[in-house]
GUKOL-926962 format. One line per 3 residues: number of its first residue (from 1); for each residue x, y, z of C-alpha. Coordinates in steps of 0.02 Angstrom, whole numbers, padded with zeros to 5 digits, always signed. Layout:
REM GUKOL-926962
NUM) X:Y:Z; ...
//
This chain:
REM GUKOL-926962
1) -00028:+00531:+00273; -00098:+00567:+00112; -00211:+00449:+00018
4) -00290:+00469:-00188; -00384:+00359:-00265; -00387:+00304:-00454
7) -00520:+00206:-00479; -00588:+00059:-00429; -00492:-00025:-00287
10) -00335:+00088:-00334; -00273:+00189:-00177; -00095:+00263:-00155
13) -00054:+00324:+00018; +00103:+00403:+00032; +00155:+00380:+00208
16) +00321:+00379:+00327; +00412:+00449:+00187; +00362:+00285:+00048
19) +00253:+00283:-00054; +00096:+00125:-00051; -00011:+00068:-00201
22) -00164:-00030:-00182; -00230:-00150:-00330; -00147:-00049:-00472
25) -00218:-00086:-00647; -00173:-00202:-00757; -00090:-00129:-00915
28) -00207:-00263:-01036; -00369:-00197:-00973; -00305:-00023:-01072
31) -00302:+00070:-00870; -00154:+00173:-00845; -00083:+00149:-00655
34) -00031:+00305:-00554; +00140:+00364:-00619; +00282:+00346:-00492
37) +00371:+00220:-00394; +00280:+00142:-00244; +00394:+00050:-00126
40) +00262:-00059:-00086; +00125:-00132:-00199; -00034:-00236:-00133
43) -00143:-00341:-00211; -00291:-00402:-00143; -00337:-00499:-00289
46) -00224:-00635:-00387; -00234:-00739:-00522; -00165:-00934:-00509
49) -00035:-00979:-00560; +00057:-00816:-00498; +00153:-00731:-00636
52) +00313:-00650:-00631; +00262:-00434:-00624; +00406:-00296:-00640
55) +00362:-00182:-00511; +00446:-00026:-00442; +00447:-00088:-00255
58) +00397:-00244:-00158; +00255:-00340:-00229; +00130:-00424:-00063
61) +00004:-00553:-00117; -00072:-00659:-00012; -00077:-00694:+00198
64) +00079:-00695:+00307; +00161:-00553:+00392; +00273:-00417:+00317
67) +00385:-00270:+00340; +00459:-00127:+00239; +00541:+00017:+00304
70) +00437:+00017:+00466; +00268:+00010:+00383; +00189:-00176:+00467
73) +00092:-00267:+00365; -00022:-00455:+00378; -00117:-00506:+00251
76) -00272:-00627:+00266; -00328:-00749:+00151; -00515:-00747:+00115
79) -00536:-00930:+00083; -00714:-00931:+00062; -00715:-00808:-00091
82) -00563:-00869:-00178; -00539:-01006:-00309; -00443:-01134:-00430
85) -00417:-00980:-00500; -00387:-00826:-00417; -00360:-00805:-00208
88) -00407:-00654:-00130; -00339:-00568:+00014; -00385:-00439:+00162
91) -00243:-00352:+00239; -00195:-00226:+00398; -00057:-00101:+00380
94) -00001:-00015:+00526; +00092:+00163:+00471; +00127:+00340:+00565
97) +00041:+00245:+00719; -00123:+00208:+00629; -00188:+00055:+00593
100) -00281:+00046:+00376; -00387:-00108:+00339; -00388:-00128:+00155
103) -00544:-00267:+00108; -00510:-00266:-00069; -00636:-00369:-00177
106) -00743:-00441:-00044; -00891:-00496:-00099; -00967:-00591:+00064
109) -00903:-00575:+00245; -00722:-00569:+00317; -00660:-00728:+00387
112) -00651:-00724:+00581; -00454:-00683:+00582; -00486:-00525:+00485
115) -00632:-00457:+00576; -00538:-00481:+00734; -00369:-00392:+00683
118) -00439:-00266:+00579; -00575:-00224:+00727; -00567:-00023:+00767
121) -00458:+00004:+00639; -00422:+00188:+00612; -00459:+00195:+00395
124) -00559:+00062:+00316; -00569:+00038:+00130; -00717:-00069:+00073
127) -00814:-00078:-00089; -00955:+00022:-00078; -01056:+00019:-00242
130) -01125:-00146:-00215; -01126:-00301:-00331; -01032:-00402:-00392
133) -00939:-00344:-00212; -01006:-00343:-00045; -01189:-00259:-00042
136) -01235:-00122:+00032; -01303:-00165:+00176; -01186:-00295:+00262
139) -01052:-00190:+00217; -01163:-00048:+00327; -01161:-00205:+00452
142) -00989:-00241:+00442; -00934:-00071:+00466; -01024:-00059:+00636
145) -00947:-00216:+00695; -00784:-00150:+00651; -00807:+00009:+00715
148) -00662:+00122:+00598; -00628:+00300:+00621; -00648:+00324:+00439
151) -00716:+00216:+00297; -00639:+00252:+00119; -00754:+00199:-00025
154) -00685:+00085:-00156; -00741:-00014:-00320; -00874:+00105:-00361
157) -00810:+00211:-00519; -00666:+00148:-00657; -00598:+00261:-00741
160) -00678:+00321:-00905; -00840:+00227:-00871; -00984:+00331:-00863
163) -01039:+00285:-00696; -01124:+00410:-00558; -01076:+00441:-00382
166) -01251:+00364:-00339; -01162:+00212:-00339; -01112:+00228:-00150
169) -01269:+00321:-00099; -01354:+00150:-00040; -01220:+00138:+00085
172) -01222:+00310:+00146; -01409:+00282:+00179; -01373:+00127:+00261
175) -01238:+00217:+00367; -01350:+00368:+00416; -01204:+00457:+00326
178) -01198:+00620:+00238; -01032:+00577:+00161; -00877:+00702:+00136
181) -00837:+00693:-00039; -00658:+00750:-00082; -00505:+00768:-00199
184) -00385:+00678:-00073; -00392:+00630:+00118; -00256:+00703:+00237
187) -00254:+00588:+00380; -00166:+00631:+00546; -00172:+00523:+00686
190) -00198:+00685:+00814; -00363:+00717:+00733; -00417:+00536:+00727
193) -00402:+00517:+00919; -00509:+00662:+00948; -00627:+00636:+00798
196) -00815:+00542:+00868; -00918:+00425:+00775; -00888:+00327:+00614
199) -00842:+00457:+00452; -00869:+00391:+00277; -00767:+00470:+00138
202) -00787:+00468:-00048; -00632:+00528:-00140; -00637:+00596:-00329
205) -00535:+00521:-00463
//
């Protein structure tokens, strides 16, 4: 498996022969999304009503349980952080035998559905740069009651903002965590079985 990011909470994994994109941008905000089809498109964040979107592969938004080409997926609905107008959502996607937790725009704590399923997950992506998300130091919590293999930094950096990588160093101090900062992460399950202790990886736009 091999995961980029774009930005913000933009992933694209291409796994199992597909191709999955995470949160891609919006083409108002004046972000250009990865080029390529993706088979499968998640969003962890939706506006009410739900509009109508042209995609290049299926389109998951919200809870319930899905399936595409062998990759599993559930989605759970974070209720406590979602609106009249907007509803966010966590979800698990089980791929090449590994199990990814994607937390999207959490701001607070997972609901207790979540935490359990997505408990040792193998890669867990979770905002990292603090406010307006999740801060820094219940997500440092919240990874040590999940207990990943590997936690993925998200919704630190956008794309032509002058930001810093500092942004995520409050939750590599929180971790203990001299982080491995890289252009992409190859992921094999092999290595995660006979990797020890909780790795946190920051990838480069």
């Amino acid at each position: 498996m091999i995961i980029n990011w774009y930005g913000e909470g933009c992933f694209k994994a291409q796994t199992g022969g597909l191709t999955l994109l995470t949160d891609p941008f919006e083409s108002s905000i004046g972000l250009t999304p990865p080029r390529g089809k993706s088979e499968v498109i998640l969003k962890t964040l939706t506006s009410w009503p739900i509009k109508e979107e042209e995609t290049s592969g299926q389109l998951i938004q919200g809870a319930g349980e899905y399936e595409v080409r062998g990759i599993e997926i559930r989605g759970f609905a974070l209720l406590q952080e979602s609106s009249e107008k907007f509803f966010k959502t966590a979800y698990k996607v089980i791929a090449e035998e590994m199990t990814l937790g994607f937390l999207g725009h959490l701001s607070e704590e997972l609901s207790p559905e979540a935490n359990q399923n997505l408990k040792d997950a193998d890669l867990l992506f979770l905002p990292a740069g603090g406010k307006p998300f999740i801060d820094q130091e219940k997500a440092a919590k919240l990874i040590k009651q999940l207990s990943p293999k590997i936690v993925v930094a998200s919704f630190f950096k956008t794309p032509g903002l002058k930001r810093t990588s500092s942004d995520w160093k409050g939750l590599a101090e929180e971790m203990d965590q001299k982080p491995e900062v890289t252009d992409h992460l190859t992921v094999k399950r092999k290595e995660l079985k006979e990797q020890k202790g909780i790795k946190l990886v920051v990838l480069k736009i």
